[in-house]
ZAMARGU-4260 file (C-alpha; in steps of 0.2 Angstrom, whole numbers, plus 5000, padded with zeros to 4 digits):
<rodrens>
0) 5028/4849/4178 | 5030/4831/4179 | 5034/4819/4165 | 5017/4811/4158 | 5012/4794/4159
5) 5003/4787/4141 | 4986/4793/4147 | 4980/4790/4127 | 4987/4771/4130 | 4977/4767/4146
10) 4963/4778/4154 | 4947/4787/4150 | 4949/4806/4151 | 4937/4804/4166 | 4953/4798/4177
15) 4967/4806/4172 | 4978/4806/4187 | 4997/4811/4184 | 4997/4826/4173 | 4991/4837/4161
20) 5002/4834/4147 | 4992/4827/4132 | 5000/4811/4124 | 5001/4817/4104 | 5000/4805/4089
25) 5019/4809/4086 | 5025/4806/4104 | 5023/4819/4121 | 5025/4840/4119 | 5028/4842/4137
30) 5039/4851/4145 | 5055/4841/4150 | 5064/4839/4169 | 5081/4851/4169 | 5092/4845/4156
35) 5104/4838/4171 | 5103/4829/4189 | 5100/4842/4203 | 5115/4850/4213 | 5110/4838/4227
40) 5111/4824/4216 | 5126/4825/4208 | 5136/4828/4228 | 5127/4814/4235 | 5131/4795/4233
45) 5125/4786/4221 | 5112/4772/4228 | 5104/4757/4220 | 5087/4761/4221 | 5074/4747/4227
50) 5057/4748/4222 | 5041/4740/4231 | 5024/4740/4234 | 5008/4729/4236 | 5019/4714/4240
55) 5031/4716/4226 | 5047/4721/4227 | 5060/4727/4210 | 5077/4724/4214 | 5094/4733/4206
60) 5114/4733/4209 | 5124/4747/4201 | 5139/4744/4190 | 5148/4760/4193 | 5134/4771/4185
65) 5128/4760/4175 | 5111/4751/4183 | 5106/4734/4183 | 5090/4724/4187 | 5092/4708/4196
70) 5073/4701/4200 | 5054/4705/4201 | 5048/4695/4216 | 5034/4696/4227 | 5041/4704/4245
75) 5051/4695/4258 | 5056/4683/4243 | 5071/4696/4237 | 5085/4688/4245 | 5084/4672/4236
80) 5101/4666/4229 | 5103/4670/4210 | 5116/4659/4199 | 5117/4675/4187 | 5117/4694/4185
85) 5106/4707/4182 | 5106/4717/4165 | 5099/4731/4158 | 5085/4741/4165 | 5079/4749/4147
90) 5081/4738/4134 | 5087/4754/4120 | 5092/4752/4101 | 5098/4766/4091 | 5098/4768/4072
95) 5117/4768/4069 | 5125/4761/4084 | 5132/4744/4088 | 5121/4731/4094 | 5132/4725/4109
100) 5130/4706/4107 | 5127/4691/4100 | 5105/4693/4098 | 5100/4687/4082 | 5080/4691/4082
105) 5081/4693/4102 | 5078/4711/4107 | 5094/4711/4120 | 5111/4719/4120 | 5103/4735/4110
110) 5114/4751/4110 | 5113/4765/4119 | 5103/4752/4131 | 5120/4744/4138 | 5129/4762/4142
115) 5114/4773/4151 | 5120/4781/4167 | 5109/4780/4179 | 5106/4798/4188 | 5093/4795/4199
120) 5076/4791/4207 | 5060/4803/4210 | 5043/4802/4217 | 5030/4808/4202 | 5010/4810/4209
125) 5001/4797/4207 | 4980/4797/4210 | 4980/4778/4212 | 4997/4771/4217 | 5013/4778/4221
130) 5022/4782/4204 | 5040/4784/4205 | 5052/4786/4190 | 5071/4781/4187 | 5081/4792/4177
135) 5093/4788/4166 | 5104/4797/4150 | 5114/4792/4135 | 5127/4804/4134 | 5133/4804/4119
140) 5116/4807/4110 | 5111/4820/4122 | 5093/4804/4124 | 5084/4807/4144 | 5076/4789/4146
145) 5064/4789/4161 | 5058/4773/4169 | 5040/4773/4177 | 5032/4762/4189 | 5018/4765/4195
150) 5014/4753/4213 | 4996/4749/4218 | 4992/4745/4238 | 4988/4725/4239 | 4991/4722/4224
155) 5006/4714/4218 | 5005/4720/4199 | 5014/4736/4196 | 5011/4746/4176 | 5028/4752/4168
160) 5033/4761/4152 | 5047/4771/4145 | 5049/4787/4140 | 5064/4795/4130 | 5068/4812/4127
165) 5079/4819/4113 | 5087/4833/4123 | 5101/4836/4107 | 5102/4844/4092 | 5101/4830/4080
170) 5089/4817/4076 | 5089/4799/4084 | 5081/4784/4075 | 5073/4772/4088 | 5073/4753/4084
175) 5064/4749/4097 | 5063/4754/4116 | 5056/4740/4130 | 5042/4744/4142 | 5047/4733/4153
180) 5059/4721/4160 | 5061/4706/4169 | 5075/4694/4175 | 5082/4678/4181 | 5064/4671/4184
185) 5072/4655/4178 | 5088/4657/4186 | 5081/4652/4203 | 5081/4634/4209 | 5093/4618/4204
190) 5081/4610/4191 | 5086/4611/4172 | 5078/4624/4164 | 5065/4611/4155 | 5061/4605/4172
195) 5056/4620/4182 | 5051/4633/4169 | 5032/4633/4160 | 5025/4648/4150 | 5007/4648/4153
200) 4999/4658/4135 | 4983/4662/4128 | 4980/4658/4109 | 4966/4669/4102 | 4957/4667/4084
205) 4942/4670/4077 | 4927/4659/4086 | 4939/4651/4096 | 4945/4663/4110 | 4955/4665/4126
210) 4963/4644/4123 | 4976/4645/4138 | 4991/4632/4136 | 5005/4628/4144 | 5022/4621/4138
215) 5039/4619/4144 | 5053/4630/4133 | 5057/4616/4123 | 5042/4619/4113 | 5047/4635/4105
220) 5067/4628/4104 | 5073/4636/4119 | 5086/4625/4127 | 5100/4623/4138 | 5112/4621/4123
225) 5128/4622/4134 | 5132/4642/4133 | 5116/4653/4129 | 5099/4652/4118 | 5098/4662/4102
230) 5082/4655/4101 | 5067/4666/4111 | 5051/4661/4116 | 5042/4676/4106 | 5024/4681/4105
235) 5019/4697/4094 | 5007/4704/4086 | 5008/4715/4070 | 4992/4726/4064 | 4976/4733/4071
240) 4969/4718/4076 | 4978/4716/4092 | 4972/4700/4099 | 4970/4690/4082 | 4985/4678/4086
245) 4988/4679/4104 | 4981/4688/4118 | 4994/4700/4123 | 4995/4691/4140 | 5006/4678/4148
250) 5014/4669/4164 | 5030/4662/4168 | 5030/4650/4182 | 5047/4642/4190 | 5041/4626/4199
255) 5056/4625/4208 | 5053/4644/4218 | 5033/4642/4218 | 5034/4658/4210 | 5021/4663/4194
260) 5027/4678/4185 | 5011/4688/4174 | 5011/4701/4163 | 5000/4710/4151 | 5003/4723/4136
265) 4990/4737/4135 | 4988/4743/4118 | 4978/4741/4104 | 4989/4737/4091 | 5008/4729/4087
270) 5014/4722/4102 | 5029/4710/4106 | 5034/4699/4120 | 5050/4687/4123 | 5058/4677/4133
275) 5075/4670/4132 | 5094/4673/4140 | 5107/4684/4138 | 5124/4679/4133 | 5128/4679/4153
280) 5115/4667/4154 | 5101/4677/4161 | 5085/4672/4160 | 5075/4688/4154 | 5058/4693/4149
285) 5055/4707/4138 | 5038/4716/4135 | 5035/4731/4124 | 5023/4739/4109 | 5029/4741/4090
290) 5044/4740/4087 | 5056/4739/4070 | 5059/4722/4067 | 5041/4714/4072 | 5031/4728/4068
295) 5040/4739/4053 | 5040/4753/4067 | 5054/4764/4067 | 5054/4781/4074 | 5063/4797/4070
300) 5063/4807/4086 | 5067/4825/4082 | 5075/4837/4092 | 5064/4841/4109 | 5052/4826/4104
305) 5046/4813/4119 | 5043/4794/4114 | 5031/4786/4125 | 5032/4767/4124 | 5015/4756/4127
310) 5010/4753/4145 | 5011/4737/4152 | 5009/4729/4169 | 5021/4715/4179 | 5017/4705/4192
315) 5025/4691/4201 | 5014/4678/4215 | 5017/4665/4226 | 5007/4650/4220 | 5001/4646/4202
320) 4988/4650/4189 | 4972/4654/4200 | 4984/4665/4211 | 4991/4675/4195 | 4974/4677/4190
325) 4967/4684/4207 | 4981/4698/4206 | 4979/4702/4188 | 4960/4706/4191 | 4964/4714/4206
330) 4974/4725/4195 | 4963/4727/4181 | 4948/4732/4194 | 4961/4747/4201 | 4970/4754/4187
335) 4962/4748/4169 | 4943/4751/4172 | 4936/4767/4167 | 4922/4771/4181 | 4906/4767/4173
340) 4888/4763/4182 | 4888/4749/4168 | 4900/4741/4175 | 4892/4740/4193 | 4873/4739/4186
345) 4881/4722/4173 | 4864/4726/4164 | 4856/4713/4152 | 4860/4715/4136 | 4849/4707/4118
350) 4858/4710/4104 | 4848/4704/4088 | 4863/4698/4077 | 4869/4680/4083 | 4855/4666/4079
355) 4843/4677/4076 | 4842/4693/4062 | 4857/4691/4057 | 4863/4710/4050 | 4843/4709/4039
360) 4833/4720/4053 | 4817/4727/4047 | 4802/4736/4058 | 4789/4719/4054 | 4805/4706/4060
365) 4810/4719/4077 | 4795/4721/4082 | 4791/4702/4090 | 4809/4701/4096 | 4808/4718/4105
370) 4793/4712/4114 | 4802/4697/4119 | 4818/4702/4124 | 4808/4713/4137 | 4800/4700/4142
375) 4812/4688/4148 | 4820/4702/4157 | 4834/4710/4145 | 4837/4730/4147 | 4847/4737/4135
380) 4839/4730/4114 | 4853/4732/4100 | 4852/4733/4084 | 4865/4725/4077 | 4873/4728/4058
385) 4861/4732/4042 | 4851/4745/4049 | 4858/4759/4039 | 4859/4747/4022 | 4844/4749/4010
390) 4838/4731/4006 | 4845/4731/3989 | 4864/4735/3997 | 4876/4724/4006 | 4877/4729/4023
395) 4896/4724/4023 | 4901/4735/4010 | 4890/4750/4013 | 4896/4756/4031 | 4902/4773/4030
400) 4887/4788/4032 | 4877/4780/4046 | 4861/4786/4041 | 4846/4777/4043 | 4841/4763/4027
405) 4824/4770/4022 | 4818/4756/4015 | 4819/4744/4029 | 4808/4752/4045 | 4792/4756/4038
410) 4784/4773/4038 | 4790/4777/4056 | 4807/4776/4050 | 4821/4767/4064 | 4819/4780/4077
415) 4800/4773/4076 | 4810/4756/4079 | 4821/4764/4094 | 4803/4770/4101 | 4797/4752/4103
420) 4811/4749/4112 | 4810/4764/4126 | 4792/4758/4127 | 4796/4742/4133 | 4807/4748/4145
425) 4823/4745/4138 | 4839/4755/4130 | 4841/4755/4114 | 4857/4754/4105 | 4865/4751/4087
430) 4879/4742/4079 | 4894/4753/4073 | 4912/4750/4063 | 4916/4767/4062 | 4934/4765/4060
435) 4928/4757/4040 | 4922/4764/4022 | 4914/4751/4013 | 4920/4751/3995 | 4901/4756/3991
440) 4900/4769/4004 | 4900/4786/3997 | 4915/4790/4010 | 4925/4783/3998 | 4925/4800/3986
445) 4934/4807/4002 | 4954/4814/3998 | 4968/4800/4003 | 4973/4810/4015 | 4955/4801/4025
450) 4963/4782/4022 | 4978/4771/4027 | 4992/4771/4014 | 5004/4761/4008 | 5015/4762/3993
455) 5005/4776/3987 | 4988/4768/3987 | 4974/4766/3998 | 4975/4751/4009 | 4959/4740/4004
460) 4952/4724/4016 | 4938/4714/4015 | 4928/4728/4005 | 4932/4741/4019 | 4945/4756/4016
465) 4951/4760/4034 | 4950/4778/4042 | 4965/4786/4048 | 4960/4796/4063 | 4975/4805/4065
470) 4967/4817/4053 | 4953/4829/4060 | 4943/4828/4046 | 4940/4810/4050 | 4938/4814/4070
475) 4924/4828/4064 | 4915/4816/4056 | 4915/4800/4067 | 4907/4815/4080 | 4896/4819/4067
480) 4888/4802/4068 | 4893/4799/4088 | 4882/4814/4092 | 4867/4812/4080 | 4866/4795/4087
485) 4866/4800/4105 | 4858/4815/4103 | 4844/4813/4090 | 4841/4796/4092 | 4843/4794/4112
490) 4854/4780/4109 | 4860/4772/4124 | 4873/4760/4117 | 4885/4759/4105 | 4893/4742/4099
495) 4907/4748/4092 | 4914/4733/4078 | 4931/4732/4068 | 4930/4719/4054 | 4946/4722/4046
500) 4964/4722/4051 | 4977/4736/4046 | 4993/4725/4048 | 5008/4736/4044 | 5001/4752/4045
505) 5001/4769/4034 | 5014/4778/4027 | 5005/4794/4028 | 5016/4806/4038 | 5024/4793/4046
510) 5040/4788/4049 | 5038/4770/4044 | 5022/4759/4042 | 5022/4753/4061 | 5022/4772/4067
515) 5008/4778/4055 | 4998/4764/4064 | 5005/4768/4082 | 4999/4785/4080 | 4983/4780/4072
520) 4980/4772/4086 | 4982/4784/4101 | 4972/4796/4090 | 4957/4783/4089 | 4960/4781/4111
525) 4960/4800/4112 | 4944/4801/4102 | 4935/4787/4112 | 4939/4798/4128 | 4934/4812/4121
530) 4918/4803/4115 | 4916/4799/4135 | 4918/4816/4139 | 4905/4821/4131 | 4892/4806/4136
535) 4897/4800/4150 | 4883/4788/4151 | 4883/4780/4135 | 4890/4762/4134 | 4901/4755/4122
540) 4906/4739/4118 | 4922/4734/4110 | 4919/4721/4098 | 4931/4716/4082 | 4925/4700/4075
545) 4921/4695/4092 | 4939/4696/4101 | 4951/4702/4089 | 4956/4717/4100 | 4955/4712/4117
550) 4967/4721/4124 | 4966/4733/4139 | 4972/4748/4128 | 4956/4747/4124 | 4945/4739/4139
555) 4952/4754/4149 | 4940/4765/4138 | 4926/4752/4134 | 4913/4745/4146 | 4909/4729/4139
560) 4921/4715/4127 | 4915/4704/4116 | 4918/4688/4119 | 4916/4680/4102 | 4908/4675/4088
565) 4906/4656/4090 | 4886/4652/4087 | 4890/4636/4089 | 4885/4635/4108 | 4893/4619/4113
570) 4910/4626/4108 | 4907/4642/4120 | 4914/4636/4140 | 4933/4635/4135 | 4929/4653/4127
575) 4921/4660/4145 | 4933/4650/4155 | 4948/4657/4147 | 4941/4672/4144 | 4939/4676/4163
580) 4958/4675/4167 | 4960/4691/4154 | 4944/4700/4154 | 4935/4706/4171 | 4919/4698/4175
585) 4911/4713/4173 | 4916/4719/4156 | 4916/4700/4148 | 4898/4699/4136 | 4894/4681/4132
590) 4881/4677/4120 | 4866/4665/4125 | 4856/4662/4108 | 4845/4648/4108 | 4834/4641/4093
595) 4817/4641/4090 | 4821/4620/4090 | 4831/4621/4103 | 4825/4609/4121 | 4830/4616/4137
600) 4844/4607/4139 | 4852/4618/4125 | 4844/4634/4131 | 4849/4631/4149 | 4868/4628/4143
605) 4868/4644/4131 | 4863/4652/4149 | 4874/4645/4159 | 4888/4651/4147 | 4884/4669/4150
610) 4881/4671/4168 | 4895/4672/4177 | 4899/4688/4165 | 4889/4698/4155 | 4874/4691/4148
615) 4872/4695/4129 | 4855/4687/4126 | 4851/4682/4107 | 4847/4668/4097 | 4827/4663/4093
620) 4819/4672/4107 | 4801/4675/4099 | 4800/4658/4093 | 4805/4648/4108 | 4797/4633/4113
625) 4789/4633/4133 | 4803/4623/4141 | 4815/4636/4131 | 4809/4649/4136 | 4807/4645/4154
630) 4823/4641/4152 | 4829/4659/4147 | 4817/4668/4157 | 4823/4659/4174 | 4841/4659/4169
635) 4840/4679/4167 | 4829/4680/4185 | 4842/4671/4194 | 4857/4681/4186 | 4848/4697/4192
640) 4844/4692/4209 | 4859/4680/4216 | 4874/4683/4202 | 4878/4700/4196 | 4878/4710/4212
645) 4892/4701/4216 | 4899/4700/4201 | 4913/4718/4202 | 4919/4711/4219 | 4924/4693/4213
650) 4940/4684/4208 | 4942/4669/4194 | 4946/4655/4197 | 4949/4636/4191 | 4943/4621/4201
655) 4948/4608/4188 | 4964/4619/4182 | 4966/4628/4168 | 4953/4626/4154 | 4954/4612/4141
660) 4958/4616/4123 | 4941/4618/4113 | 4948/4603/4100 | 4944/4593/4118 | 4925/4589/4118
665) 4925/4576/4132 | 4934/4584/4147 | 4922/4593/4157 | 4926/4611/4160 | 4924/4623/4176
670) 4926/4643/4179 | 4921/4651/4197 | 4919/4666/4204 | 4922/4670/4220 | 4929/4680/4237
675) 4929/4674/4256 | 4912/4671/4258 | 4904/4667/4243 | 4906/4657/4226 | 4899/4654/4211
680) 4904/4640/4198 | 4897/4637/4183 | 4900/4619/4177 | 4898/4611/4160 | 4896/4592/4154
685) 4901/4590/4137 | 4902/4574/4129 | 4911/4566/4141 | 4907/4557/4158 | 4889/4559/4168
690) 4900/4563/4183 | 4909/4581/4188 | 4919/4581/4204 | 4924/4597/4211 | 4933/4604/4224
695) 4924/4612/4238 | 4931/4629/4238 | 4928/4637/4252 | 4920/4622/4263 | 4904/4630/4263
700) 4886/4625/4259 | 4883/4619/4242 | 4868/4622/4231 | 4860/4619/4213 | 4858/4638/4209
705) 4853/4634/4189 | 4845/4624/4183 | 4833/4616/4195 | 4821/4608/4186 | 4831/4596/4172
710) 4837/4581/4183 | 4854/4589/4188 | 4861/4581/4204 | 4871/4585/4217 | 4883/4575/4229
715) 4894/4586/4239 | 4904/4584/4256 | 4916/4597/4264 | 4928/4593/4254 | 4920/4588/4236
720) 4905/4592/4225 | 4901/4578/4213 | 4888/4584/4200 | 4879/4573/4189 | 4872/4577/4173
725) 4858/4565/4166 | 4863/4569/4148 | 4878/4575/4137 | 4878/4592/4135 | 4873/4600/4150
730) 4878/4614/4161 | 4874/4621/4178 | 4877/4635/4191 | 4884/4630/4208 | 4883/4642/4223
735) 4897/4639/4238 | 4892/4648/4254 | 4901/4650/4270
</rodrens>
């Protein structure tokens, strides 16, 4: 049997593709290759190997048996001139063993990393690429490490992970084990290395998502100081919340080669990424999961055990941040999103929270909104938090059972609620954090062995106790609630929140906090999957204070993202904008909540943000003023009938570069989407000039697509599109044909 690739990391269960080996909380039971190289191996030659496909090419040097990777470059680039070696292909530390050089928090020079003989190349199956895997052993500790690529056709992105075997008799403590690496990116032209290297990164908080910047090395003390840099470029994450500091994404570009290096890390927890040099004055890039210095996450592997780290995928592009964007979507679209009709449909959504009930529903308050929503065009009606809260409990700190309040929908009950919303057409769904206990939830009565631990004692955040689904118990009852939901109640939809953040994990049979939450974690992705066996239609979102988790660990088992939780409207384009260049179109729901007061200038704007993703409709819909809810009713009409069948087929991209910081309320900002023949750009005036002026991107004819009826003008030539907006704040949907 093959080797498996970390199928509880990436995929629904609908599209496993390379085995049937199940990825375990602890690591992989799977049977292992022969303890040695093949017969035929071991009288043959050693070679280099040299990996490529959709226009990237990986390229290695052996030093005696011991292999080396020299670059990661798009094809027909390889034989560019480097002023520095390669270095090690798994980055490997071992409890107990030397670290082989001078590294202070760097994750380089790990041991047996520096000494693993290299034993060959072989051609796994692969359903969507071509997977092929390098095989390499430590000796003296009797460790298998296996290199997977996996190669996708066009596509210049390729997925990589690491797995390591313990084929001894003894146990071996893993420090940390990379999933990835890449070198001498800024080895390659004659420009200092503060000249022709910028690392392009995505800061990520609460309300203010998806904020791309750029900055040279010097910004995070990376310098050319005369020998080598003890000082990496570093981005991690500790915790459950995986996106809460930084999106677990980034580029590297080298001005001098025109070359923009991209990566991302798919997995829903700790995560760390670096960049730095070797003491041989390398430049490398290191991407991989928990780990034991960043994370607390230390791993005893046991005799026979398998470690799989996170999967992640590398790419490299001629060109620069629209070009990096193009193949990272490309990517996603083939190997990240779980086939869904959701996802081809883009359905609109209402969701009653944001501007408008606000986690208070009752049957009186649903029932103008419901009548609305269905209205102005939306299909799917959620019910957002507080509909299992009595009206005397706190919605917050009562999650847990998931039945229905009885004291909120009349005599009819919710499902007389969810009826009303079948009757007008449209799907219902409901809110859900069932990763929680509230402290007033009778869930709490349940044994420890339910909760995260640490130092003996429950782990308590914002009023929540947090599930560990690694215990069946747990599992059985989230599919209690899943299947009474779906089953019962004919939801349609689930939008699946997490509130909370776990940070260093659980001691509970773990062997260090970071571990407890790595396995946690791959038990909560094997439950979605199996969730999605069972209902393969329903539709979940993944929400977690808006984009605290939004990572494609998750996204490869979710069909929608949340975007945010900004409700201020004016603040939302640099969200979208960014947004785009790490969430496909498809899966990216923006809200669009108008107030009752609200002229059509606003409502027009909270539609413009939404449409060139997933529209989330909100806000003050039964209450509207006419021009409002023209506004919303027009904005949904257009989106139906000119934008979202296109959306699954388009590409991002950025006519006035990448997207301002939010702090910058005067510089306008601009997202597209588009393909050879068709664009779509949605534009936004902020408090700055009356006067946008665009790029014409494909040379095509230009038109006002939204709004048409507010005093928005165009000017636009082959080359150019000025628009000009009569008023601050005011946004608009361009459409570019050939």
């Amino acid at each position: 049997m093959n080797p498996t690739t970390p199928q509880t990391e990436r995929r629904s269960a609908t599209r496993l593709r390379t085995t049937s080996c199940v990825v375990l909380a602890i690591g992989l039971l799977c049977p292992l290759l022969p303890a040695d190289e093949p017969a035929a191996e071991k009288k043959a030659p050693l070679i280099a190997p040299q990996l490529s496909g959709g226009g990237l090419e990986v390229r290695y040097k052996l030093e005696g048996r011991k292999l080396r990777e020299l670059s990661v470059l798009p094809a027909g680039m390889t034989n560019k001139p480097v002023k520095a070696v390669g270095d090690v292909e798994v980055e490997l530390q071992v409890t107990g063993l030397n670290w082989a050089g001078h590294h202070a928090k760097k994750l380089i020079a790990g041991n047996p990393g520096t000494q693993l003989i290299y034993l060959g190349q072989h051609t796994l199956e692969s359903k969507l690429g071509r997977h092929e895997m390098l095989l390499q052993r430590a000796p003296d500790l009797g460790l298998r490490v296996e290199s997977h690529y996996e190669f996708f056709q066009d596509i210049p992105v390729m997925r990589r992970w690491t797995r390591v075997v313990n084929e001894s008799q003894t146990p071996v403590g893993l420090e940390h084990v990379s999933s990835a690496m890449v070198y001498n990116f800024a080895n390659f032209g004659a420009s200092p290395l503060e000249q022709k290297l910028r690392i392009h990164y995505a800061n990520n908080s609460w309300k203010s998502e998806a904020q791309w910047q750029t900055a040279a090395p010097s910004r995070w003390g990376f310098l050319e100081n005369g020998l080598f840099s003890l000082t990496a470029i570093a981005f991690n994450n500790i915790g459950s919340w995986s996106t809460m500091s930084q999106l677990p994404i980034g580029m590297a570009e080298n001005r001098d080669l025109g070359v923009m290096w991209c990566w991302q890390i798919e997995h829903n927890g700790s995560w760390h990424w670096e960049i730095s040099e070797t003491t041989s004055r390398t430049s490398y890039l290191y991407l991989g999961g928990p780990d034991e210095l960043f994370s607390q996450a230390w791993k005893q592997l046991q005799p026979g055990q398998s470690y799989v780290s996170v999967p992640v995928a590398v790419g490299c592009v001629k060109g620069g941040f629209d070009e990096a964007v193009a193949a990272m979507t490309a990517y996603r679209r083939k190997a990240c999103l779980m086939p869904h009709e959701d996802n081809v449909k883009c359905p609109v959504i209402f969701n009653d929270y944001m501007n408008c009930l606000n986690a208070d529903p009752t049957a009186e308050k649903e029932t103008p909104v419901i009548a609305a929503a269905a209205a102005a065009g939306c299909e799917y009606f959620v019910i957002d938090a507080g509909w299992y809260a009595e009206r005397s409990e706190k919605w917050w700190e009562s999650v847990g059972l998931w039945q229905p309040s009885k004291t909120r929908f009349g005599p009819n009950g919710l499902m007389g609620v969810l009826d009303q919303i079948r009757a007008k057409g449209m799907v219902p769904g409901l809110w859900l954090e069932i990763e929680v206990a509230g402290i007033n939830s009778p869930l709490k009565d349940k044994p420890d062995s339910w909760f995260f631990m640490r130092h003996g004692k429950r782990v308590i955040a914002s009023g929540r106790y947090l599930l560990d689904y690694r215990n069946p118990e747990v599992r059985a009852h989230a599919d209690e609630v899943i299947n009474r939901l779906v089953r019962d109640y004919r939801v349609g939809y689930i939008k699946m929140d997490y509130n909370v953040d776990a940070l260093l994990g659980t001691e509970t049979q773990a062997d260090s906090f970071g571990q407890g939450l790595l396995e946690h974690q791959r038990a909560y992705l094997a439950w979605t999957d199996a969730v999605h066996q069972r209902f393969p239609n329903l539709v979940i979102e993944n929400c977690s204070s808006g984009g605290g988790r939004m990572d494609y660990g998750m996204l490869s088992r979710h069909q929608l993202q949340s975007s945010s939780d900004q409700d201020d409207y004016r603040k939302y384009p640099t969200i979208v904008a960014g947004g785009l260049a790490a969430v496909l179109p498809e899966q990216f729901a923006v809200w669009s909540y108008p107030k009752a007061e609200d002229d059509a200038d606003a409502a027009s704007f909270n539609m413009v943000n939404a449409m060139l993703a997933r529209i989330h409709q909100s806000g003050g819909i039964a209450n509207l003023k006419d021009e409002s809810r023209q506004q919303v009713h027009t904005g949904i009409r257009i989106y139906k009938e000119h934008i979202r069948p296109y959306i699954p087929q388009l590409t991002p991209f950025y006519p006035l570069g990448q997207p301002p910081s939010m702090a910058d309320t005067t510089a306008p900002v601009a997202v597209g989407l588009r393909n050879a023949e068709r664009a779509l750009v949605a534009v936004w005036r902020l408090a700055g000039a009356e006067s946008v002026a665009l790029p014409n991107t494909l040379d095509g004819r230009v038109s006002l697509l939204y709004p048409t009826d507010l005093g928005i003008k165009l000017e636009s030539s082959n080359q150019s599109v000025v628009v000009k907006f009569p008023r601050p704040y005011m946004a608009a949907i361009l459409e570019i044909t050939k």
